[in-house]
C-alpha positions as CSV (number, residue, x, y, z in Angstrom):
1,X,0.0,0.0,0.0
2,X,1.4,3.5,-0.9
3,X,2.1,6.1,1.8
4,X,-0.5,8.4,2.0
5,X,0.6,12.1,0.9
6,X,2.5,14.3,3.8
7,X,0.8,17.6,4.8
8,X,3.9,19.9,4.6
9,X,5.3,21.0,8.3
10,X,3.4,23.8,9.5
11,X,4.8,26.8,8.0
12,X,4.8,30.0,10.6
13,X,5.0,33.0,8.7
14,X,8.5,34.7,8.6
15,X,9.5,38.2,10.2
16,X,10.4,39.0,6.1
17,X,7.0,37.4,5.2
18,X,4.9,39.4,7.9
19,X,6.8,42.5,6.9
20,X,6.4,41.7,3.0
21,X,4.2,45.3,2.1
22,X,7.3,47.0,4.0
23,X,10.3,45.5,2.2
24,X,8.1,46.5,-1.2
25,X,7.7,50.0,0.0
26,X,11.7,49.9,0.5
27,X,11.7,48.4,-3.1
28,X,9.9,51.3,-4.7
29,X,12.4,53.7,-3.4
30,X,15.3,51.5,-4.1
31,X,13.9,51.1,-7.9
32,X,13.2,54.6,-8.3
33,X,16.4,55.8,-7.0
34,X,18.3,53.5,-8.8
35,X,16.4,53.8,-12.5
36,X,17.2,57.5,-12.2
37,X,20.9,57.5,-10.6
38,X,21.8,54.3,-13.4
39,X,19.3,54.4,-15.9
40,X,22.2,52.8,-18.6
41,X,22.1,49.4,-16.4
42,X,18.7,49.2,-16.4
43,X,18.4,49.6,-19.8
44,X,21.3,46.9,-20.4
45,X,18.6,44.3,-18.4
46,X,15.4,45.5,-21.0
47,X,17.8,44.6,-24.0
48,X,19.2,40.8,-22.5
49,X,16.2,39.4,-23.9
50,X,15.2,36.1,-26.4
51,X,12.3,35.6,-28.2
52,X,10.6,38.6,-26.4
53,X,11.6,36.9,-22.8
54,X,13.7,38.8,-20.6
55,X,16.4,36.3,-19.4
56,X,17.3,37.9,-16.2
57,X,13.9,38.6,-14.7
58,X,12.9,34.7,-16.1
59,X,15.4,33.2,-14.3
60,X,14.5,35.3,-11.4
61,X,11.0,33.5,-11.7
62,X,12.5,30.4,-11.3
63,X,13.9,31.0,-8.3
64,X,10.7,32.6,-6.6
65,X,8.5,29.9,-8.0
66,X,10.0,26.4,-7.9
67,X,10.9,26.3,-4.2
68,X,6.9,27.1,-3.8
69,X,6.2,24.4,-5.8
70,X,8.7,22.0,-3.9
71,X,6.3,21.9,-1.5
72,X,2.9,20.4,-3.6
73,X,2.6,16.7,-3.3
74,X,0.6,15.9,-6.6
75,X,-0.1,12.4,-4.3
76,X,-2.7,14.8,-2.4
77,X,-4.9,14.4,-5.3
78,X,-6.3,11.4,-4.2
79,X,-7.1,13.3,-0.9
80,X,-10.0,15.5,-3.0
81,X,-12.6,13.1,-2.5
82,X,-12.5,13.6,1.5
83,X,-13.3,17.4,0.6
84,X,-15.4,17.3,-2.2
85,X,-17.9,20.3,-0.9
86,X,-14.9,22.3,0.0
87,X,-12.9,21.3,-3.0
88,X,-16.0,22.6,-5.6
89,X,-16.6,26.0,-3.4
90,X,-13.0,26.6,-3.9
91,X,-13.0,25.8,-7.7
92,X,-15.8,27.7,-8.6
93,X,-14.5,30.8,-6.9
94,X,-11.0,30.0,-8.7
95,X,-12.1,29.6,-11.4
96,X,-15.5,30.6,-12.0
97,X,-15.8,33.8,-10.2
98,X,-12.7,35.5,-9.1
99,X,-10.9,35.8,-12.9
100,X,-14.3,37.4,-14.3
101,X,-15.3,39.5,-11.3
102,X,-11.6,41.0,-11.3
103,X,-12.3,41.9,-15.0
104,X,-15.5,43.5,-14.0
105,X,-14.2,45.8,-11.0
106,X,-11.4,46.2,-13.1
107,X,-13.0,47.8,-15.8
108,X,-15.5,49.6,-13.9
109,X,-12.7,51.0,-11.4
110,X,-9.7,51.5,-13.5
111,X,-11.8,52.0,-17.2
112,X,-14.3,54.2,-15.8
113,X,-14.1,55.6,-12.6
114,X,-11.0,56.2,-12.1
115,X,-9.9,56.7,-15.6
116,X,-9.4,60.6,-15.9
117,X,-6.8,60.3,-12.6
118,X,-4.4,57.3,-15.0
119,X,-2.6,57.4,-17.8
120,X,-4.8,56.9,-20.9
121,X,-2.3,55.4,-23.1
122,X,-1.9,52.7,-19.9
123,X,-5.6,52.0,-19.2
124,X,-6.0,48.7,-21.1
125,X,-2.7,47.3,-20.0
126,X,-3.5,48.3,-15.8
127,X,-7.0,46.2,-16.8
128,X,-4.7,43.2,-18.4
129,X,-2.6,43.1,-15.1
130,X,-5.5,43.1,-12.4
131,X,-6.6,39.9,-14.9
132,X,-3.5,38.1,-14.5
133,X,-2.8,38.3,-10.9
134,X,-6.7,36.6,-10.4
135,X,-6.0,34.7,-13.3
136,X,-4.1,32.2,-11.1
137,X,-4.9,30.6,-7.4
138,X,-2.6,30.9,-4.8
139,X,0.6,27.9,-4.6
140,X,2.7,28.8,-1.4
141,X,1.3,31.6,0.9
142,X,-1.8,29.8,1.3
143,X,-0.2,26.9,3.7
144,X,0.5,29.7,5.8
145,X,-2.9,31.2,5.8
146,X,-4.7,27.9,6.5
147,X,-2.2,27.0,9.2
148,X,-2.5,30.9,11.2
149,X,-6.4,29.9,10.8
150,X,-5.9,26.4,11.9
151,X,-7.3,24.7,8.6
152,X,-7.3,21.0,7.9
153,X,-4.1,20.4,6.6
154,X,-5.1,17.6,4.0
155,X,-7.7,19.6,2.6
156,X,-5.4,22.6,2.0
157,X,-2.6,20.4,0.3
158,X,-5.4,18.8,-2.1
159,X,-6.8,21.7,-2.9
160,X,-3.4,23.4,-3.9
161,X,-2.6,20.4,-6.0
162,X,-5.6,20.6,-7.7
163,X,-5.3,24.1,-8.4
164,X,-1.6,23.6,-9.9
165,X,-2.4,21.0,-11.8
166,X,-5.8,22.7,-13.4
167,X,-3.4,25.9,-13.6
168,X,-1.4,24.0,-16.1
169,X,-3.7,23.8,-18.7
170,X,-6.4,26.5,-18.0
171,X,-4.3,29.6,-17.1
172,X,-3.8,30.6,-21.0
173,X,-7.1,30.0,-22.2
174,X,-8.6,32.1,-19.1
175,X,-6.5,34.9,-19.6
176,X,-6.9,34.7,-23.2
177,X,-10.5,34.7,-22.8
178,X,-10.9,37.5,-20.4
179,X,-8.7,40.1,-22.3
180,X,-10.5,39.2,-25.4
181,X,-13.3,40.8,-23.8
182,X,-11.7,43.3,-22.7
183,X,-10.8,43.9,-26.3
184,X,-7.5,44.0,-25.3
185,X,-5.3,42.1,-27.8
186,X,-3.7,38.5,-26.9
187,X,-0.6,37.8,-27.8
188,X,-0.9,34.6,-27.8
189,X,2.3,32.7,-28.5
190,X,3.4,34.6,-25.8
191,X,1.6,34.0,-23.5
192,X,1.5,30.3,-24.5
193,X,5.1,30.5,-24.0
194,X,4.6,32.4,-20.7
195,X,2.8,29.3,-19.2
196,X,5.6,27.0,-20.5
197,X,8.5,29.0,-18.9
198,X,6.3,30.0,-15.6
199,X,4.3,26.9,-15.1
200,X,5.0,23.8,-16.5
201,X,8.7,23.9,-16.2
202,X,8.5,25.1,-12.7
203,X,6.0,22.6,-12.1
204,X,8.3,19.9,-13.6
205,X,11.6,21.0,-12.5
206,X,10.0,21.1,-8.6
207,X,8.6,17.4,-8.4
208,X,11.7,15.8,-9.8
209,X,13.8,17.5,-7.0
210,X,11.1,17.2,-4.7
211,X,11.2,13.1,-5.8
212,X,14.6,13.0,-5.8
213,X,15.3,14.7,-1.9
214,X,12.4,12.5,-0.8
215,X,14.2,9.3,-2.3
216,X,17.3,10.6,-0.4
217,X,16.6,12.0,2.7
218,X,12.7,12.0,3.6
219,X,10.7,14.2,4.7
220,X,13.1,16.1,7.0
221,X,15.2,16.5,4.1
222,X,12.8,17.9,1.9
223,X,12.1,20.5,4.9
224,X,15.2,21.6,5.5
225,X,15.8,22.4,2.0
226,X,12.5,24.1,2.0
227,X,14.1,26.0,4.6
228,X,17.1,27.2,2.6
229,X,15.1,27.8,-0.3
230,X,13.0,30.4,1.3
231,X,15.2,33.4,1.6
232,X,16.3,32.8,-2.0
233,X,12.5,32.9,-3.4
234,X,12.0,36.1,-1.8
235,X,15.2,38.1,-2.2
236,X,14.1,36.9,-6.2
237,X,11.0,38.5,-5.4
238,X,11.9,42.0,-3.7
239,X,14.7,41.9,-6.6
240,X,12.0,41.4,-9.5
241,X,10.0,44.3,-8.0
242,X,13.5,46.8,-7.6
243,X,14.1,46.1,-11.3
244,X,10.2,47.3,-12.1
245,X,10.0,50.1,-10.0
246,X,13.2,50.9,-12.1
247,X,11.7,51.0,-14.8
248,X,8.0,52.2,-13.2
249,X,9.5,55.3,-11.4
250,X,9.2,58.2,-13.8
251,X,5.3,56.6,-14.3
252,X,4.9,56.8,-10.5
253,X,6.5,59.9,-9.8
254,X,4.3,61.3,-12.8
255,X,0.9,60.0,-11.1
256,X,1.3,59.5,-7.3
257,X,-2.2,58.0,-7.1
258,X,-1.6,55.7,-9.5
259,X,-0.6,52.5,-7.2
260,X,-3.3,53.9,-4.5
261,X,-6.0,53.5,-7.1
262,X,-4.9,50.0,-8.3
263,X,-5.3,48.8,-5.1
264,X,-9.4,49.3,-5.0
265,X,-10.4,46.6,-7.4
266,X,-7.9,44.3,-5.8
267,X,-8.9,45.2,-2.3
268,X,-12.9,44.6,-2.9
269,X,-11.8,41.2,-4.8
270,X,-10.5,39.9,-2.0
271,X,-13.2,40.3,0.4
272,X,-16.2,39.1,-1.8
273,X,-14.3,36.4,-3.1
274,X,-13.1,35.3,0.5
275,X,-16.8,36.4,1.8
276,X,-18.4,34.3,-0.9
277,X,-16.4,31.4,-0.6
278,X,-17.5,31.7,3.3
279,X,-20.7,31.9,2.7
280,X,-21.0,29.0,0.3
281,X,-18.9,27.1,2.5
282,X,-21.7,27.1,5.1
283,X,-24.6,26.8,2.9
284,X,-23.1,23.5,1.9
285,X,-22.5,22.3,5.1
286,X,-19.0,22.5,4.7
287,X,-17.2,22.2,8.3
288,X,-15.3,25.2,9.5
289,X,-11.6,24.2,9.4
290,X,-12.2,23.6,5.5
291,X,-14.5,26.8,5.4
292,X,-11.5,28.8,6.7
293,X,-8.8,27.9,4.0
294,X,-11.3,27.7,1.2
295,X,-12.6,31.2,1.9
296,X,-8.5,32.3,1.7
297,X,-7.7,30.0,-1.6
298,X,-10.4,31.5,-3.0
299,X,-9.2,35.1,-2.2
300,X,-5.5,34.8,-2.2
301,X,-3.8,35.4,-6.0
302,X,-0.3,33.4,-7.3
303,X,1.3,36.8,-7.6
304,X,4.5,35.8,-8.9
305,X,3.3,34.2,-12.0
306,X,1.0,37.3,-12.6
307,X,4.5,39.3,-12.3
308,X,6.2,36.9,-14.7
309,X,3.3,37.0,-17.6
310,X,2.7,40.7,-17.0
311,X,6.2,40.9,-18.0
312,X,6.6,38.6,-20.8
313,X,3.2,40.0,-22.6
314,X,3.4,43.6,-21.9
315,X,7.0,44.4,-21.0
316,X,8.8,45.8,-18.0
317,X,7.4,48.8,-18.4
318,X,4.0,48.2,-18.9
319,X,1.1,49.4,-16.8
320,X,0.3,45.6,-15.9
321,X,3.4,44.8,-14.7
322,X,2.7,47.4,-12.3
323,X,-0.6,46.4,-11.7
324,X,0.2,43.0,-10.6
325,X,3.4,44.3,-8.2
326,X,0.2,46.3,-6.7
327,X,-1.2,43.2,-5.8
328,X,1.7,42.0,-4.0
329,X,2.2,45.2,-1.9
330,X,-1.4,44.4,-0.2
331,X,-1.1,40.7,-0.2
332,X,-0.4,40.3,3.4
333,X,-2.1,42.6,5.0
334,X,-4.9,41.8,3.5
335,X,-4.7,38.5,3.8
336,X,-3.7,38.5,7.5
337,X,-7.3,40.3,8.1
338,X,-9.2,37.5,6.3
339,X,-7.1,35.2,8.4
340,X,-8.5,37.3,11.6
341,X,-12.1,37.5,10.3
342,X,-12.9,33.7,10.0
343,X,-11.0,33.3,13.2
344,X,-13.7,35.4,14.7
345,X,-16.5,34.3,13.1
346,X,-15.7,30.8,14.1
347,X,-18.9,30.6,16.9
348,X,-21.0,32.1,14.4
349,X,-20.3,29.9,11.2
350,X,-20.5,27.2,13.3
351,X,-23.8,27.8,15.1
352,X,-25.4,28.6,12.0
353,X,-23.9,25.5,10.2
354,X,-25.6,23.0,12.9
């Protein structure tokens, strides 16, 4: 009989995790300091690329993505079945709501409200941005969000699985779909090539290592690496984001409210995605410590693949690479009061729910 899948150790969030909006703040000044004081080296980065893929920033993908995949058992799978009410709230938030309700607010917000405050030659390409980072569910962060909010562990790693492996082959065709109506043009061999370069090698290049540390050295093996591979994922990160604001800053400094006003669509996705997952969650009869993680999976966004194909589509400097580093600056505060809002609701969900 095989082992049944592990449920990764329980991941406490990190000082540098906690503090993530803070060390982006630092990176805005950082990139904007150093994009005017060496604007030639900056330039050199734009120019290094290959077939419209910009080798540095792609290779510092890599190393924020696969170690977040290390940690998805695609054994879990088979774990779906214990969940099933969970696992189809979650799914059709994924994948059903959040993607098209992000290109509604989007449009409304950025397209029409807010639209004599941006840029107009950057309104289409903010929209395009605030698709891709809900294009794709959440791969790493979550295990910290279900843990802070004591969620069933098995549930969480099946759910994540599921998500990765449905990522694989629905992220173009949802992204393609949704800035189509937009009419916002699709480049579509890139961003076919942006799902082979940001997801399925990732996905690859992670369970073969994750396989082959298992093989070697266990479970504790595979966690202390896991442990190593942390830091590296997010210095990547915070020197992904340094690069765009280098490249961002004479937009910023040119509309100040620009990142404040991104933030508004992304703000009320989160809370009606996580309140409607919630909500479903009990109407179902779904038990709380599923009901907590779904209602976050369903809100949280994969925010370093939506920086990656913002890239690769739209460029460096393009208004949707900015939108989706937006995304990442209120990822865990925001997330962090969901966590404390099903925490307090607990008594209530679970005395309606019986």
């Amino acid at each position: 009989m095989a082992d049944a899948p592990k449920v990764p150790a329980k991941p406490a969030m990190t000082t540098f995790e906690r503090y993530l909006s803070l060390w982006v703040a630092l990176c805005i000044i950082a990139g904007i300091g150093l994009g005017a004081a060496v604007p030639g080296a900056f330039a050199t980065i734009a120019d290094a690329e290959v077939a419209r893929v910009n080798l540095p920033v792609a290779l510092l993908v890599w190393l924020m993505i696969i170690p977040m995949l290390l940690k998805i058992d695609f054994g879990a799978l088979g774990q779906v079945r214990q969940h099933l009410r969970g696992v189809g709230v979650t799914l059709f938030i994924n994948w059903a709501v959040k993607p098209f309700s992000m290109a509604l607010l989007g449009t409304a917000f950025i397209g029409w409200l807010f639209c004599p405050w941006l840029p107009a030659d950057q309104i289409e390409s903010y929209i395009a941005g605030l698709i891709l980072l809900a294009a794709a569910p959440c791969t790493a962060m979550v295990f910290v969000w279900s843990n802070l909010c004591e969620g069933e562990p098995h549930y969480t790693l099946s759910q994540v699985a599921l998500n990765d492996l449905i990522m694989v082959f629905a992220f173009a065709p949802l992204v393609g779909l949704l800035l189509g109506v937009a009419s916002i043009t699709v480049p579509w061999d890139t961003l076919l090539l942006s799902v082979v370069l940001y997801i399925l090698v990732p996905v690859i290049v992670a369970q073969v290592i994750r396989r082959q540390v298992l093989v070697a050295g266990g479970q504790p093996r595979l966690d202390a690496l896991l442990g190593k591979l942390g830091p590296v994922s997010l210095v990547a990160l915070l020197t992904t984001l340094v690069l765009l604001f280098g490249f961002q800053g004479e937009a910023i400094l040119d509309q100040p409210l620009v990142i404040a006003l991104l933030a508004v669509p992304i703000l009320i996705q989160v809370y009606f995605n996580a309140g409607l997952a919630y909500w479903l969650s009990r109407r179902f009869g779904v038990a709380w410590c599923v009901a907590a993680p779904a209602a976050l999976i369903g809100a949280s966004n994969f925010f370093e693949l939506a920086v990656a194909a913002a890239i690769s589509l739209f460029g460096l400097k393009s208004g949707a690479a900015l939108a989706t580093v937006v995304g990442v600056l209120v990822e865990v505060p925001v997330m962090l009061s969901v966590v404390a809002l099903v925490k307090r609701t607990r008594r209530w969900y679970e005395t309606l729910a019986h």
